[in-house]
N, C-alpha and C positions, 0 to 999 in steps of 0.2 A: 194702654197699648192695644192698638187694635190685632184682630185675628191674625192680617197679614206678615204683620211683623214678628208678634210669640213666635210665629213657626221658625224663626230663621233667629231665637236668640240661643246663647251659648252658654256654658255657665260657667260660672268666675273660673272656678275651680280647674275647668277642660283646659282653659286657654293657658291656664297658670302652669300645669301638667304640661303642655303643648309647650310652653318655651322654657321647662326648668325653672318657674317662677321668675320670668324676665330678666333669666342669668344675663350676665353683663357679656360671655358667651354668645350670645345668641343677638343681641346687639347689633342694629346692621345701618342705623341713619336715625338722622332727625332734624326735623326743620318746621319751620311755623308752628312754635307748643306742642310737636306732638312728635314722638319716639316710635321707633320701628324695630319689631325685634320678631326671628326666624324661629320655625317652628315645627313640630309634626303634631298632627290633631285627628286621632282618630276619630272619623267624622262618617257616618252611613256604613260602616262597616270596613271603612274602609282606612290607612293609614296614608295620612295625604303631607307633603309639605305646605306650610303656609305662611302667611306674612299680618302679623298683627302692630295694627296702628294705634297706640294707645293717645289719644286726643287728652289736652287738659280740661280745661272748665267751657269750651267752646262750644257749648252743646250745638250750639244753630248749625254751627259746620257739620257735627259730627250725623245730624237727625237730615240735615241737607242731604246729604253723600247716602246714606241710607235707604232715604225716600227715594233717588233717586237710581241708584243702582239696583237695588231690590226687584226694578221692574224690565231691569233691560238684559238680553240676551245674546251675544252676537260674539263670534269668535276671534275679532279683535276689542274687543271690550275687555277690561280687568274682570276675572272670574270669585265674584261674591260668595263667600262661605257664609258666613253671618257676624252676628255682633254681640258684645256684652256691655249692657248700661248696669253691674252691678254694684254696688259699695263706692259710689263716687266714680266708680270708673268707667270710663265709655272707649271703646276697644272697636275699633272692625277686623274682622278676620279675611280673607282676600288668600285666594292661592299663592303659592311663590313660585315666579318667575324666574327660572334660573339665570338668565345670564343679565339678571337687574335693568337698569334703565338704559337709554339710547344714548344720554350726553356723553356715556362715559366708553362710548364708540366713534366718537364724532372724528377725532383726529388717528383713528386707530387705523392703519393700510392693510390690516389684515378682513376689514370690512369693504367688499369690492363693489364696483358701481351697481350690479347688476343685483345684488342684498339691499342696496340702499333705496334702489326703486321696488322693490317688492316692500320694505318696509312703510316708505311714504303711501303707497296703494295701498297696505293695510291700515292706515292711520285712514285716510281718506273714507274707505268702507265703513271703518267705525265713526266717524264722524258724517255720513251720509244718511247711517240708520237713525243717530241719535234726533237729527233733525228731521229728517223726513219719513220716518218708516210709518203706516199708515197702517199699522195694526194697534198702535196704541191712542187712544185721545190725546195726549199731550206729547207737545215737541221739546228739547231741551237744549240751551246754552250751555257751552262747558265753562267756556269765561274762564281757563285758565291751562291753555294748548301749550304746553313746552317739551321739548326733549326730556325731560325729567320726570314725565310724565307717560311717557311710554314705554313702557316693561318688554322686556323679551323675553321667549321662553325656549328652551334648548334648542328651537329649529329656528331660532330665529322668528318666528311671529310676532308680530307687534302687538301688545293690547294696551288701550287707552285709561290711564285712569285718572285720581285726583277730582271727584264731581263731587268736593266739599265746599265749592264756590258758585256752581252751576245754578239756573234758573232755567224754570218750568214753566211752558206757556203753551194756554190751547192750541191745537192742532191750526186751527182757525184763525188763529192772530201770530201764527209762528213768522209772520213778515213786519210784525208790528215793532214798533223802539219800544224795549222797556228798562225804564230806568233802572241805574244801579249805579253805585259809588266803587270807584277804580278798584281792583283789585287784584292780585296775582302778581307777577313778577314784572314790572317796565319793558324790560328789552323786546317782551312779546306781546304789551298789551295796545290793542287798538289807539292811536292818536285820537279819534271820533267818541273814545270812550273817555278817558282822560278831559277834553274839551267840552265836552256836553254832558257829560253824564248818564250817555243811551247807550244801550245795547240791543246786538238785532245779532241772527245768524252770523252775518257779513265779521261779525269782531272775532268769531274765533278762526275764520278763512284767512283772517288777518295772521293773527298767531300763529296758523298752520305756515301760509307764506314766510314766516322766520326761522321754522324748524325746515320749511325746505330748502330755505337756503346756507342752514346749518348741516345738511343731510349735502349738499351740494360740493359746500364750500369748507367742509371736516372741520366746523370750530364753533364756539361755544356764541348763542346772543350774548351771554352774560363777559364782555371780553369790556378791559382798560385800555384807552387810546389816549393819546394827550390831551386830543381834542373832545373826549370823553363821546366818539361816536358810537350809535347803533351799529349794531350789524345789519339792521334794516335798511339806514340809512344809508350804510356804506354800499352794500351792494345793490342796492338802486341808483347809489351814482356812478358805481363799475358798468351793471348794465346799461345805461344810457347811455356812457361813453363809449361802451365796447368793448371796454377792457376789464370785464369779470374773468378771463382768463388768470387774471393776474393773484386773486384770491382762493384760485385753488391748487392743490398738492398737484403736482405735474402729473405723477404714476399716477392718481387718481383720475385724472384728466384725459389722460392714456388709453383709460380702457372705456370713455364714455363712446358709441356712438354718435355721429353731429348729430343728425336729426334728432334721436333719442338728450340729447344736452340740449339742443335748441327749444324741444317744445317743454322739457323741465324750467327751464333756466326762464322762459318765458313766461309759463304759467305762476312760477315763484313771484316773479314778476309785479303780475296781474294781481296779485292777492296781495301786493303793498302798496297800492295806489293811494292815490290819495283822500280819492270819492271814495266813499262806499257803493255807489252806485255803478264804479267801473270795479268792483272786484266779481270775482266769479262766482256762481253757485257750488257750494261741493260736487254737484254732479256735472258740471262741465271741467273742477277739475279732476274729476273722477275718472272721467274721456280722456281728458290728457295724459295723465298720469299711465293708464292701460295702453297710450299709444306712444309711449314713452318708453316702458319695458318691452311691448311688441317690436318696435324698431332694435331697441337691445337685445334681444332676444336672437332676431334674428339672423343679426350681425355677428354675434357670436356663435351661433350652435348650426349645425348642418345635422338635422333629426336622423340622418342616416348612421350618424356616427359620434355619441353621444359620450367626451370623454370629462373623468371625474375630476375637476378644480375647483379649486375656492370659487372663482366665478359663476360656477354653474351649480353651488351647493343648495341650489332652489329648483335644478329641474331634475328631467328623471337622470339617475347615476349609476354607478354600477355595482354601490353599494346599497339599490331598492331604495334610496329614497324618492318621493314624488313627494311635490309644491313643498317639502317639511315635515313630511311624514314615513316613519320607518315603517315601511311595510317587508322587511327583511321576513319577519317571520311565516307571510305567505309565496314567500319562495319555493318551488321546487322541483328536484333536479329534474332533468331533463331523458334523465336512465330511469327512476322512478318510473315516469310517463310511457317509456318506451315499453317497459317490461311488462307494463300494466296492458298496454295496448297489443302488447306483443310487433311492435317495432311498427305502429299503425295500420294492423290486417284491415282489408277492407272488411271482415265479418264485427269490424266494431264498431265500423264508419252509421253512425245512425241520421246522416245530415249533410249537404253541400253546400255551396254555392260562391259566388267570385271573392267572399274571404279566404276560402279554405272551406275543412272539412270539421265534423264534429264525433267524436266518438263518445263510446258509449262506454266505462273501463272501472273498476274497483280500484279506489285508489287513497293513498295514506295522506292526511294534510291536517293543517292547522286547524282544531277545535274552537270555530268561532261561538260553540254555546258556553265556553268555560270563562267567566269571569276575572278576570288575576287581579291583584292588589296593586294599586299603582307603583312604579318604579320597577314592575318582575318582567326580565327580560320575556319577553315571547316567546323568541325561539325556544326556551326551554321548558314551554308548557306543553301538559300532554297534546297528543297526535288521535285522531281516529280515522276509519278506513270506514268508507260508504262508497256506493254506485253515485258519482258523479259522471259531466258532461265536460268533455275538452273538447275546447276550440281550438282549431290548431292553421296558423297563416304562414308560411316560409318565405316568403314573399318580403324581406323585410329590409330589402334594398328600396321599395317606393316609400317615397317619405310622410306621401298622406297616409297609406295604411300604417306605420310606423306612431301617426298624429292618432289614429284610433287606437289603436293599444293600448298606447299610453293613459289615454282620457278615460277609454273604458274603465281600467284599471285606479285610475284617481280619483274616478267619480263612484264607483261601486267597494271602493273602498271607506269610503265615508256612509253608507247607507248598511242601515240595519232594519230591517221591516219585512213583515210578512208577504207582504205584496209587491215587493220586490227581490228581484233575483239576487241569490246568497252568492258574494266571491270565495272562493275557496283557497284558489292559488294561482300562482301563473311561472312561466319559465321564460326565458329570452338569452337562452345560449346560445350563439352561431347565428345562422339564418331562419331559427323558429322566433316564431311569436305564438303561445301558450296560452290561452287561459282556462281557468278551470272552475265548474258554476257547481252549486247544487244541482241533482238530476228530476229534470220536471220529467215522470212517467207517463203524462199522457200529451205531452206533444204544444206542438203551439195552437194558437186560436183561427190561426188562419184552415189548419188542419180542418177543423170541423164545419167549414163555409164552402158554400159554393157547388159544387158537379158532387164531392161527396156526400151531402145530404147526411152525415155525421151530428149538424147540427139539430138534426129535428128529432134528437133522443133527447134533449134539451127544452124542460118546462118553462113558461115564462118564468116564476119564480127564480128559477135556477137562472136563465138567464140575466134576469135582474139583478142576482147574487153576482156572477161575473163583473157588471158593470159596476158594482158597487166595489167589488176589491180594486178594480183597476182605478176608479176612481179615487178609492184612499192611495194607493199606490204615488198618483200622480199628484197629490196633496201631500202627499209625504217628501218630495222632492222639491215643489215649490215653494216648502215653507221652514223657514228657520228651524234648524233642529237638535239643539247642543251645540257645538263648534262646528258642523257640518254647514258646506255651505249650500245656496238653493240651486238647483239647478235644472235646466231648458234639457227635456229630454232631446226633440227635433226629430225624432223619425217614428213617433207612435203610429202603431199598426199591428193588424191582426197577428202578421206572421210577429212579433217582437210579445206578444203575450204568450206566456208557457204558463201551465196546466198542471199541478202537481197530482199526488196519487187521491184528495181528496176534490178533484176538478175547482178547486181554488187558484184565481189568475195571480201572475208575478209576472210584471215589467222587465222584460229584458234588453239587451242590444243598447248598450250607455256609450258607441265609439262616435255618434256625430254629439254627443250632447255638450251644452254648454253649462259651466258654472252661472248664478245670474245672482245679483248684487241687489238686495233692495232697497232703492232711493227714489227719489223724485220723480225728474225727466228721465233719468239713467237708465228705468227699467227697460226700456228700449236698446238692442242691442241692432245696431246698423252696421248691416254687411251685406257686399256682393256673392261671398260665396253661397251658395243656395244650396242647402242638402235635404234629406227626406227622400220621400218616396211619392211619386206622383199620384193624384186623385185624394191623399190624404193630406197634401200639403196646405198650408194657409196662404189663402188669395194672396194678402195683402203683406205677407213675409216673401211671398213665390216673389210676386210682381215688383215691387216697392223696397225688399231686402230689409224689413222691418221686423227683427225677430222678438218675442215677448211671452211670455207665463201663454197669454189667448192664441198664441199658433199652438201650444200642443193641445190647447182646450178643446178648437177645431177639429186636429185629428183625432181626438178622441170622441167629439160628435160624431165622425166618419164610423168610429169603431161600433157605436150604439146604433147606428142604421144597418150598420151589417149585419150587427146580433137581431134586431130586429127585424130583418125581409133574411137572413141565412142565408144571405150572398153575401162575395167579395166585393169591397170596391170600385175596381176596375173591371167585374162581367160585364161582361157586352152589351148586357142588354138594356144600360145604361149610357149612353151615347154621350150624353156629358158629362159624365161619372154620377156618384150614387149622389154624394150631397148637393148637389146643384137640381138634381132630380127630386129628391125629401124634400129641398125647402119647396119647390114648385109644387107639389103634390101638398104639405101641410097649409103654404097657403091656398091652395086653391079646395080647401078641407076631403081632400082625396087619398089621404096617406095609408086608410084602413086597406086599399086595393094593394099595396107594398108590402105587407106584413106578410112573413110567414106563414103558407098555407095551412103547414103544422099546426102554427099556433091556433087557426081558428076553430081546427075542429077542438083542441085542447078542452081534457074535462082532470080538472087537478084532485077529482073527490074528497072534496070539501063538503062536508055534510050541511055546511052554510049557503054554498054559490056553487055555481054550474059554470067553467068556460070562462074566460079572459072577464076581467073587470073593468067596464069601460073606463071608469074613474082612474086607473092604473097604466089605461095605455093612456088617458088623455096629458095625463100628468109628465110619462117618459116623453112621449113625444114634443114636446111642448118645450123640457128641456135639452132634447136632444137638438133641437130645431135650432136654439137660441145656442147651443155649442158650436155651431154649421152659420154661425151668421157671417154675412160676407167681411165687415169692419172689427176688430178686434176691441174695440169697446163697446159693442154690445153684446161680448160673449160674458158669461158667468165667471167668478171663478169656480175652481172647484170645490172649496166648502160649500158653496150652493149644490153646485151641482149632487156633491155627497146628501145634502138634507132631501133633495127632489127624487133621489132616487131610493129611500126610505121610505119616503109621504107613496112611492109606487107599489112598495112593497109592502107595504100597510094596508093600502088599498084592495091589493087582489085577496089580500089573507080577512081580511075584514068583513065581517057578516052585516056589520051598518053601515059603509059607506061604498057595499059594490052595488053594480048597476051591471046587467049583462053587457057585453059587446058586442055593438050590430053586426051583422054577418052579411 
């Protein structure tokens, strides 16, 4: 057994403990040889529910599904505990899903249109990573997509499981047929597969197109007809005719949006054709599907006035949840606030501008350092009282500053990291919008640039160190992170970095940012509305409305020229702002006249080196440049950019590889 695997085995004994010895109690399904039974496993410390599959003699299936999930991580994916191959028995463990699988919602009306499209979107996500996510060498077939197959868990999120059939194929040949002998259930498996014996992506987009039309049409593939039809079939010959109307619940029917039914019902569609070559990629119907509930979305909901119904049991409520998540317990009241602030005196006011105001206030809120044991309500965990910062917006009649709240709050709620700004709380009684941060003590980054000259108490080291937190900061958003999902900040800038008491930077201001999915073509997110801050925005997102991971790469190059010359972006004395200026100046090898005066006289008293190492600025510069590059595929990502700005900081502290810098 290799290393990878020991780590994640379980022993007889835990699991046996965990279900009562597979009391008949605990008993919850079974199908293809293999028994499922409910569980609690203390497991990390911690007391978790879980769902063990005990497999018969099928090893291949049971060692397939193993290898296979072991390596994947994503928040509509089934969440992998581990396994036991002991004493004949081979077991996986798998958290439990409370509200079990999707088929046995299918005809349910207490399931409303606007759940069904947030669940096909979250099947979609997991079925885009599996195939395309480009962080692992190998792509993966699931080879066996059914409603029965997708778990939910109390907020309704879908996660994908069942990859005890699945096939594995280089990153590189992930377009290629590879054989394999039918498998999985009929009603959903590829025709192309069955008649040839190939398998490609395109078979499980197949399978998805049946569970969308069971997510559509409230009823099972698995259904008797006289004529012994599909549900594939069938409703490919409804939609052709025109008359798919007739296959679905009316009250179902009721609450769809047309557009939003139109481009569902189409893309279902798409994905049963006959070619393989006219089905769609996951990431085109990844687009649809997002512009599917956007249409729904916004036929439903007037963000000005957000009221609580099953319908809307996915957006923000008024019982704090957001996308499926309770965040009830960083609620707070709004008398709290007031009394802290002393009814908002301007003597607390530490901050302005066209949001509202920011104060400055001691005040009582949710202990995000305490740990709790899965299942312990929140709100009843201890409280503690520190100096934090409230933001505070009244303004909550306009519907776009209403869209930032929100998001801010959605997005900073899923993030845990040092180098990003801690949420603490928030209020939305009446006409405030609240929120409540950790208190950064020394201000933002924009603070110390420009006419204050603040920045030139700032060693390049230190500097360097800056760039580096911001840089993890921004790695830590783009990149998958336990069920968190990635996300496009969109307005990076000096003023949006805050300065804690040890001058360590944290990413703040999450209200234009986007969640961002990563697949294919997808990772491109196309849109007219253009937000950000001018001179840091990206050309080719400004011009073209091509939003991507490389627009905040960009402005984050903006932010390393600024740290470097200890100017703003937008000074004057840059006529076509700074980066268009840097890259003219690095290629025309003139960028040392741009540096910070400061910095050149800098003597760090290193008993090794005297003053800037040139090897240190050649290196920042060089990736600062290629952050600033006009087309977004030739910008880095940020794990590079994290390793370059290391190799800088190495550089200047290094007694063998510095070299003075010209002057």
């Amino acid at each position: 057994m290799s290393n990878v695997f020991a780590r994640l085995q379980i022993p007889l004994e835990d699991v046996k403990n965990a279900t009562n010895n597979f009391a008949d109690d605990n008993f919850i399904g079974k199908g293809g040889g293999m028994k499922v039974y409910k569980g609690k496993l203390f497991h990390h410390g911690q007391l978790i529910d879980i769902v063990a599959r005990k497999y018969g003699q099928r090893d291949i299936e049971f060692w397939t599904d193993i290898s296979i999930v072991s390596f994947l991580r994503h928040e509509n994916l089934v969440n992998f505990i581990g396994f036991c191959d002991e004493n004949d028995e081979n077991i996986i463990v798998n958290k439990y899903e409370a509200k079990g699988s999707l088929d046995r919602y299918l005809s349910d009306p207490n399931l409303m249109w606007t759940q069904r499209l947030q669940i096909c979107l979250g099947v979609a996500r997991a079925l885009s990573y599996i195939h395309y996510d480009d962080a692992r060498d190998f792509s993966v077939v699931h080879c066996n997509i059914k409603s029965s197959k997708i778990l939910l868990d109390d907020n309704w999120l879908p996660k994908l499981s069942g990859f005890s059939l699945s096939l594995k194929t280089r990153k590189a040949r992930r377009h290629r047929l590879i054989l394999s002998r039918p498998q999985g259930t009929r009603e959903y498996t590829d025709p192309l597969l069955i008649k040839s014996g190939s398998v490609t992506h395109k078979s499980d987009v197949y399978s998805f197109g049946v569970v969308l039309f069971e997510v559509l049409c409230g009823r099972s593939a698995v259904m008797k007809t006289e004529r012994s039809e599909t549900l594939a079939h069938l409703a490919k010959s409804h939609y052709e005719d025109g008359t798919l109307d007739d296959m679905i619940d009316r009250d179902l029917r009721k609450q769809m949006d047309p557009e939003s039914y139109k481009v569902f019902s189409e893309t279902a569609y798409c994905c049963l054709k006959d070619e393989r070559t006219q089905h769609p990629h996951i990431d085109q119907i990844l687009i649809a599907l997002e512009k599917a509930l956007d249409r729904q979305l916004k036929s439903e909901s007037d963000f000005s006035e957000v009221e609580e119904t099953e319908s809307h049991r996915w957006k923000v409520v008024n019982s704090f949840v957001f996308e499926g998540k309770n965040l009830a317990h960083l609620k707070i009241k709004l008398h709290d606030i007031e009394l802290a602030t002393d009814y908002f005196a301007e003597k607390y006011c530490i901050g302005s501008g066209g949001y509202g105001k920011v104060y400055k206030a001691e005040l009582k809120h949710f202990d995000n350092n305490y740990i709790s044991i899965e299942g312990t309500n929140k709100c009843e965990l201890p409280k503690r009282r520190s100096v934090v910062a409230i933001k505070r917006s009244i303004n909550k009649v306009d519907k776009r500053e209403k869209q930032v709240f929100n998001a801010e709050i959605e997005t900073l709620s899923s993030c845990m990291h040092p180098n990003i700004v801690t949420l603490l709380g928030f209020c939305d009684e009446g006409p405030h919008m609240i929120i409540v941060y950790e208190f950064a003590s020394n201000g933002s980054l924009e603070d110390y640039l420009g006419p204050t000259g603040k920045m030139t108490n700032f060693t390049w080291v230190q500097r360097l160190n800056l760039c580096l937190d911001i840089a993890r900061g921004l790695n830590y958003i783009h990149t998958s992170t336990g069920d968190k999902q990635k996300i496009i900040h969109r307005d990076m800038k000096s003023a949006n970095v805050l300065l804690n008491e040890k001058l360590e930077a944290m990413i703040a201001d999450f209200g234009l940012s986007k969640t961002y999915q990563e697949n294919h073509t997808a990772s491109t997110i196309n849109t007219k509305n253009i937000a950000g801050t001018p001179f840091y925005l990206d050309p080719e997102y400004e011009n073209y409305g091509r939003l991507k991971k490389a627009s905040d790469v960009y402005s984050f190059g903006v932010i390393l020229f600024e740290i470097f010359c200890g100017r703003l972006a937008y000074d004057s004395i840059y006529i076509k702002g700074l980066a268009p200026t840097a890259r003219t100046h690095f290629e025309e090898r003139k960028l040392y006249e741009m540096l910070d005066p400061k910095l050149k006289e800098e003597n760090d008293g290193n008993v090794f080196t005297k003053g800037l190492s040139q090897d240190s600025l050649d290196i920042f510069t060089k990736i600062a440049y290629q952050c600033v590059a006009e087309t977004q595929t030739e910008r880095p990502k940020m794990k590079i950019v994290i390793e370059e700005l290391k190799k800088a900081i190495y550089a200047q502290w290094s007694p063998y590889t510095h070299t003075a810098a010209h002057s």
